[in-house]
N, CA, C and O of each residue as an XYZ file, in Angstrom:
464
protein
N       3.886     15.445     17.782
C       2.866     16.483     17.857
C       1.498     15.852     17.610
O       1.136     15.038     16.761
N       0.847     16.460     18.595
C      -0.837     15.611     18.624
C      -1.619     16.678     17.857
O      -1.905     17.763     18.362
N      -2.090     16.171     16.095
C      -3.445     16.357     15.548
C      -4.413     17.296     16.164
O      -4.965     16.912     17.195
N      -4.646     18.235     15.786
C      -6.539     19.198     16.317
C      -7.158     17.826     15.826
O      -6.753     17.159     14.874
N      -8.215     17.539     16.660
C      -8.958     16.263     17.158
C      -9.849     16.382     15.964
O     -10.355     15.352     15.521
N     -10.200     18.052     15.145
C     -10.879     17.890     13.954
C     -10.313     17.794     12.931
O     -10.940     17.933     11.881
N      -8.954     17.526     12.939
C      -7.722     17.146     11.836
C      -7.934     14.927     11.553
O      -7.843     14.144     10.608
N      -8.211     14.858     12.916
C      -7.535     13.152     12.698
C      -7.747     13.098     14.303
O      -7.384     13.862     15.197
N      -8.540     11.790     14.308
C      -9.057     11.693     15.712
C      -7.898     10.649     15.900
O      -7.972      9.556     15.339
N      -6.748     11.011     16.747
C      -5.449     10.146     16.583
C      -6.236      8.548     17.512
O      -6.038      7.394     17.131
N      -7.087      8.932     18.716
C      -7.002      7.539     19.664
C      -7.949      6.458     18.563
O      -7.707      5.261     18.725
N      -8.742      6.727     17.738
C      -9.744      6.188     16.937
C      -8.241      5.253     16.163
O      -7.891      4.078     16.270
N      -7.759      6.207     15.538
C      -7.056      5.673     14.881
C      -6.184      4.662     14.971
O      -6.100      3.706     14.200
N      -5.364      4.941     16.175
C      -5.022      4.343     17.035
C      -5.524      2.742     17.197
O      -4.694      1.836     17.135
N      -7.086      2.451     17.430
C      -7.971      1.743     17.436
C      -7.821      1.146     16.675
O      -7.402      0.008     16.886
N      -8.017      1.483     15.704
C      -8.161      0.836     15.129
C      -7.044      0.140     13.918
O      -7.375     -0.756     13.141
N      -5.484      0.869     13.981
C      -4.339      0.552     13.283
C      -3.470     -0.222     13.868
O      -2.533     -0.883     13.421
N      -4.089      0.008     15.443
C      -2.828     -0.063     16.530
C      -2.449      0.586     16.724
O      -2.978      1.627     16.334
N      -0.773      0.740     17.749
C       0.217      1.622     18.202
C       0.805      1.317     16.588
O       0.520      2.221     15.802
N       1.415      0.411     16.132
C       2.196      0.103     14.777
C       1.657      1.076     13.707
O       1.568      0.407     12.677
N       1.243      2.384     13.459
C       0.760      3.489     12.615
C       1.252      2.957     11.230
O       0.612      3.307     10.238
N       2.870      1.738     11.006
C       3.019      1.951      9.641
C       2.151      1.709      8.479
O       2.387      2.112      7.340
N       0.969      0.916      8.906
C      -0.287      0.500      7.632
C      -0.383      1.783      7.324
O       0.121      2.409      6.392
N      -1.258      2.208      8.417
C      -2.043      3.827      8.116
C      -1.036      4.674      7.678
O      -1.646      5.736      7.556
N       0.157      4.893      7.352
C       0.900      5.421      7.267
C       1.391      5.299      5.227
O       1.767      6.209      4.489
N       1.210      4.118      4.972
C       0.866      3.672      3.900
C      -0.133      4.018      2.999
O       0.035      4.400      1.841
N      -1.388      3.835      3.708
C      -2.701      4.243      3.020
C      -2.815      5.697      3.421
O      -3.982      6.047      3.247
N      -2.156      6.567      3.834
C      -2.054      7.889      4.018
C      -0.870      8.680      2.618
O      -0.823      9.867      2.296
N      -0.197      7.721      2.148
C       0.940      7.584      0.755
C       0.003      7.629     -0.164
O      -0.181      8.528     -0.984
N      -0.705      6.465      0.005
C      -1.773      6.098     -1.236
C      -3.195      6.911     -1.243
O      -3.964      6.399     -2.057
N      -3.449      7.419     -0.934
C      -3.810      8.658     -0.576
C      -3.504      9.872     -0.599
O      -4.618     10.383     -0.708
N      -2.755     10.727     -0.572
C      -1.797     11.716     -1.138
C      -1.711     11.298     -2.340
O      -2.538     12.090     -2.792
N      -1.314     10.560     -3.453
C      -1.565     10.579     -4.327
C      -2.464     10.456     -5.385
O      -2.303     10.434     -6.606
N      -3.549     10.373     -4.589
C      -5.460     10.044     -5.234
C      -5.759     10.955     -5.140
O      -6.004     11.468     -6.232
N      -5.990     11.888     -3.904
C      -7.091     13.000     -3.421
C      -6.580     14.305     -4.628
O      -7.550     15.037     -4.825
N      -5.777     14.596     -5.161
C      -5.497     15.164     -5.807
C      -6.439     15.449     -7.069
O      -7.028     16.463     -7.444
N      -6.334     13.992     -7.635
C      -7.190     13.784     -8.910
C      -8.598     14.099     -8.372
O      -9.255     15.050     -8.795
N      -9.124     13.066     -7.204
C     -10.522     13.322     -6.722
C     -11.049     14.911     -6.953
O     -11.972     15.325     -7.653
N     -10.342     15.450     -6.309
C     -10.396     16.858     -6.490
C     -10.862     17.166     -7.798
O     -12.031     17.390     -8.113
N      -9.547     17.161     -8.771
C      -9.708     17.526    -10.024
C     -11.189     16.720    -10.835
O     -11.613     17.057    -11.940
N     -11.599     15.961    -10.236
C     -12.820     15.208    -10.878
C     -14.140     16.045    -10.357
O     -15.001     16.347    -11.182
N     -14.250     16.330     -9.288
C     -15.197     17.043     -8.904
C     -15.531     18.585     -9.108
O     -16.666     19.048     -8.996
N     -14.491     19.257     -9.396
C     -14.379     20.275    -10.013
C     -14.569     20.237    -11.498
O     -15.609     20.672    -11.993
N     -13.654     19.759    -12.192
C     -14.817     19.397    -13.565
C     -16.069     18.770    -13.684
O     -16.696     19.117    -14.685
N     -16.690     17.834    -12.853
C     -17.728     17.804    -12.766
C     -18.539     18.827    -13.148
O     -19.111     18.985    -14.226
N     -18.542     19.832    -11.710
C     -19.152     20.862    -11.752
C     -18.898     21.794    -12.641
O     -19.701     22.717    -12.780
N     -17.820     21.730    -13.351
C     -17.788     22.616    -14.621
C     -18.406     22.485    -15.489
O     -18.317     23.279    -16.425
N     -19.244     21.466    -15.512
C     -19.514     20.891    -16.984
C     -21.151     20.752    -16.415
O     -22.190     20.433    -16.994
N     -20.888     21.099    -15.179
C     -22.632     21.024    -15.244
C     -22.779     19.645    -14.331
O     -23.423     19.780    -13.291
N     -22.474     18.899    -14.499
C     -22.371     17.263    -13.795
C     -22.707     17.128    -12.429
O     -21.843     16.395    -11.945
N     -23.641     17.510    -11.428
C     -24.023     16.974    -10.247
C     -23.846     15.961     -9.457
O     -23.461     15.681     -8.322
N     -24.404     15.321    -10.786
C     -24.135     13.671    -10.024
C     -22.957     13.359    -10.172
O     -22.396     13.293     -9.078
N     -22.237     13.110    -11.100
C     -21.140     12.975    -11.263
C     -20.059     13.899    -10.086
O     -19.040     13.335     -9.688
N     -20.295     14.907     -9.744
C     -20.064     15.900     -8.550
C     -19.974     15.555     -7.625
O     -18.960     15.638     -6.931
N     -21.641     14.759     -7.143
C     -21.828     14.249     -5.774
C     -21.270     12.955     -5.192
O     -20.990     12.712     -4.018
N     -21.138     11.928     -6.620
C     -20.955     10.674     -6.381
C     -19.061     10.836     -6.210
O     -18.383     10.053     -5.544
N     -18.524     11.992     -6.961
C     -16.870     11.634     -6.777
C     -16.471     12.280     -4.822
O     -15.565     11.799     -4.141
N     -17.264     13.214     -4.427
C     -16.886     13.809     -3.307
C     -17.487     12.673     -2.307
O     -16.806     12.239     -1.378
N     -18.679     12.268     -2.540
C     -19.536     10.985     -1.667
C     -18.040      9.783     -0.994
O     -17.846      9.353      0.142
N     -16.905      9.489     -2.850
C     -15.936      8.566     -2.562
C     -14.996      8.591     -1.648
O     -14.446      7.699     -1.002
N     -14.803     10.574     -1.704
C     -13.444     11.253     -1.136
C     -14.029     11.405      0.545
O     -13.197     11.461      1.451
N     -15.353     11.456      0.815
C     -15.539     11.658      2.339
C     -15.160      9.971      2.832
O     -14.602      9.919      3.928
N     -15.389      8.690      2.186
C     -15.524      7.585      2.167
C     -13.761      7.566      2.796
O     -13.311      7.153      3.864
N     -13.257      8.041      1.909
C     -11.605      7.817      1.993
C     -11.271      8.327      3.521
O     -10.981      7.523      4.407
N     -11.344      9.764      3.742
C     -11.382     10.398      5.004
C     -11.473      9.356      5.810
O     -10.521      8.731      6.278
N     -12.606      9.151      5.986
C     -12.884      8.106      7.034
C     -11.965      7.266      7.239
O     -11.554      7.374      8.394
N     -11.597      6.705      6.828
C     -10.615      5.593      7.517
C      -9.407      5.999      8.422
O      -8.863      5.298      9.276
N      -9.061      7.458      8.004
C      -8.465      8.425      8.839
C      -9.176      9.004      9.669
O      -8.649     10.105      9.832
N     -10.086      8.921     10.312
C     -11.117      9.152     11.529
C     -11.199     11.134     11.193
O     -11.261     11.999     12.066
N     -11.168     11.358      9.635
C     -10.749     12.642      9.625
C     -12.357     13.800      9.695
O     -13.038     14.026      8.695
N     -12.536     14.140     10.525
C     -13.941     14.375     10.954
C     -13.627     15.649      9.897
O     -13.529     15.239      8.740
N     -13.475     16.884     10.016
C     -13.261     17.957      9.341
C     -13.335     17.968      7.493
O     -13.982     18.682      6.726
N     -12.386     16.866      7.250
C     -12.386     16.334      5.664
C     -13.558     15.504      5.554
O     -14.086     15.525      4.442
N     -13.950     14.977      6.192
C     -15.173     13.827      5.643
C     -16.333     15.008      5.714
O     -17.096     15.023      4.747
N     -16.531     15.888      6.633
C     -17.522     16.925      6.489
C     -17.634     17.913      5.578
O     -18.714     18.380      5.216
N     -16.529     18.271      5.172
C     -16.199     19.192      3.968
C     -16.586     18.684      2.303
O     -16.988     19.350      1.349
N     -16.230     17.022      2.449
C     -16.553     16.268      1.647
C     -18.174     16.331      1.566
O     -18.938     16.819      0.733
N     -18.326     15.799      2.492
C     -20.245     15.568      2.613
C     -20.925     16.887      2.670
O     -22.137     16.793      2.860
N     -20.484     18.017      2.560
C     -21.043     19.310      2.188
C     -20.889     19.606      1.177
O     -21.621     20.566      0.937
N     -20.123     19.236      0.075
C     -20.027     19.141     -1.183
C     -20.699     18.307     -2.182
O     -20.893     18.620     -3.357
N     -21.032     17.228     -1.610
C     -21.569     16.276     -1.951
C     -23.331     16.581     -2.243
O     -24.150     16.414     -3.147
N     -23.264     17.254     -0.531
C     -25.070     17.456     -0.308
C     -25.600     18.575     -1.315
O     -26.673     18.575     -1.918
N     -24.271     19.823     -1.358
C     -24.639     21.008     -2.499
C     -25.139     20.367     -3.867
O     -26.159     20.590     -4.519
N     -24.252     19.638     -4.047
C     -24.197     19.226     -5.637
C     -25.592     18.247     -6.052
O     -26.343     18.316     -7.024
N     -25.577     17.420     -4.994
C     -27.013     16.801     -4.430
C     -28.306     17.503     -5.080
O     -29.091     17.092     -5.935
N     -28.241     18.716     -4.364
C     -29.223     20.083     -4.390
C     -28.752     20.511     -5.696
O     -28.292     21.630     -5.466
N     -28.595     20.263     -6.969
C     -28.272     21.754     -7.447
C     -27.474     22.620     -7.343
O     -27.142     23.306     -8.309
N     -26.941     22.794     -6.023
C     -26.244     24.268     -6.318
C     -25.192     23.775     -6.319
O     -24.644     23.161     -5.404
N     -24.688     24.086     -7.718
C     -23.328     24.311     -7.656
C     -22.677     25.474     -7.641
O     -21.466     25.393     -7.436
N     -23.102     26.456     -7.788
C     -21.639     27.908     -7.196
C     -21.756     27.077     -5.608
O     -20.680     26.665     -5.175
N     -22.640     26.897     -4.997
C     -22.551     26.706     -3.979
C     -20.935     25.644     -3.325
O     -19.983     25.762     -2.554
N     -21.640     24.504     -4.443
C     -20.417     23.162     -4.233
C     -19.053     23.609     -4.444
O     -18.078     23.271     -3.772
N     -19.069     24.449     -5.499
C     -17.526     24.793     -6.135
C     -17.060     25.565     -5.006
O     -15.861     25.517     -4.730
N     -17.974     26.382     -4.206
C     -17.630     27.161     -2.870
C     -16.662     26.525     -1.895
O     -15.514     26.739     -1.505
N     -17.895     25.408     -1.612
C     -17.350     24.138     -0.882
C     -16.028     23.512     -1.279
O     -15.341     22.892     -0.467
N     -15.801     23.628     -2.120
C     -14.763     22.959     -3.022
C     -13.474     23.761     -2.110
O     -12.711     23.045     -1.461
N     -13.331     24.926     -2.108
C     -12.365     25.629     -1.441
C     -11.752     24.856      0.389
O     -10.730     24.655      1.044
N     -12.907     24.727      0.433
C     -13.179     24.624      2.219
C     -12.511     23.161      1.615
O     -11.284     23.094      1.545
N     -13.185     22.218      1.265
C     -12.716     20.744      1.108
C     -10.760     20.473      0.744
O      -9.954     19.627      1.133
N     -10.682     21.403      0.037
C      -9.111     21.327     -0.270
C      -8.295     21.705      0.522
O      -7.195     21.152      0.561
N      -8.703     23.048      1.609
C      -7.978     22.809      2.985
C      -7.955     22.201      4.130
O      -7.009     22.085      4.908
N      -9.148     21.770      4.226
C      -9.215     20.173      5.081
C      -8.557     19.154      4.602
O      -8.030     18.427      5.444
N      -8.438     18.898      3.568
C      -7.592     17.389      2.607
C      -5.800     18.055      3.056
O      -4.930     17.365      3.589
N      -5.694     19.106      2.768
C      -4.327     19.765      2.780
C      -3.896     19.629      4.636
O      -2.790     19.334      5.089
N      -4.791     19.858      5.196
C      -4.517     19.815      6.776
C      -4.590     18.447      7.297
O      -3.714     18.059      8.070
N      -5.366     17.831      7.014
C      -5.374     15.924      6.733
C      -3.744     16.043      6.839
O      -3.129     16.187      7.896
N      -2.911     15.915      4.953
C      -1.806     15.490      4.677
C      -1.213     16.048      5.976
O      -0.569     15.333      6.744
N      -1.487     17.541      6.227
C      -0.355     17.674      6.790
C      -0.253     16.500      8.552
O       0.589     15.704      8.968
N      -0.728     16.680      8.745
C      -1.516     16.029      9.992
C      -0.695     14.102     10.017
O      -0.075     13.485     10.882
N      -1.138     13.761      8.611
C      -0.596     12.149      8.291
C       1.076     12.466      8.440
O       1.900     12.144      9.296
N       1.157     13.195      7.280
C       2.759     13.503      7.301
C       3.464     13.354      8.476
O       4.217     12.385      8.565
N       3.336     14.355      9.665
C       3.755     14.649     10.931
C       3.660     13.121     11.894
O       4.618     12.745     12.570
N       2.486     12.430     11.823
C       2.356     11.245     12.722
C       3.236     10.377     11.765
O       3.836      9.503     12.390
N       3.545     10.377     10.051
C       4.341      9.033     10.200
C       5.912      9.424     10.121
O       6.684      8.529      9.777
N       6.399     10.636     10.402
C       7.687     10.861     10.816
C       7.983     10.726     12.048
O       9.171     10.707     12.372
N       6.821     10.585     13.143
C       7.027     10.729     14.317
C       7.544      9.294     14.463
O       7.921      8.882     15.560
């Protein structure tokens, strides 16, 4: 099953892993088990008031995306990033919602290509 192109740009990926997906398939493991915490860091961040600390942990998590050509998550990321940037955080914590179902549609997305 072929990825929504704003899930995981599969030919990029492709590109750049090869046809052999098992690396990316790996760092998609190691990954699933990070983005979790990331999460949880940026949300306390913003609990506590922390901006920067806010901007600089979501800045890491759009960083990660990327290597998964994951256009949707790296944007969700970098809109969180830019809120927190600004001040607003009800705003970011908003964002925060949107960012966790892009990361969640990511996994699902990795999952599916490395069973395939």
């Amino acid at each position: 099953m072929k990825p929504p192109p704003d899930v995981l740009d599969l030919a990029a990926l492709r590109r750049n892993f090869g046809e052999d997906l098992a690396f990316a398939g790996r760092l998609a493991a190691k990954f699933e088990g990070r983005y979790p915490g990331q999460l949880a860091a940026i949300a306390g961040a913003l609990a506590r008031g922390d901006a920067a600390a806010a901007a600089e942990s979501a800045h890491r998590l759009a960083g990660e995306t990327s290597v998964f050509y994951a256009l949707a998550a790296r944007q969700a990321a970098l809109h969180v990033e830019d809120l927190a940037r600004a001040g607003d955080l009800p705003g970011a914590v908003e964002a925060c919602a949107t960012l966790r179902e892009e990361l969640e549609r990511l996994m699902h997305s990795l999952r599916e290509l490395s069973a395939s």
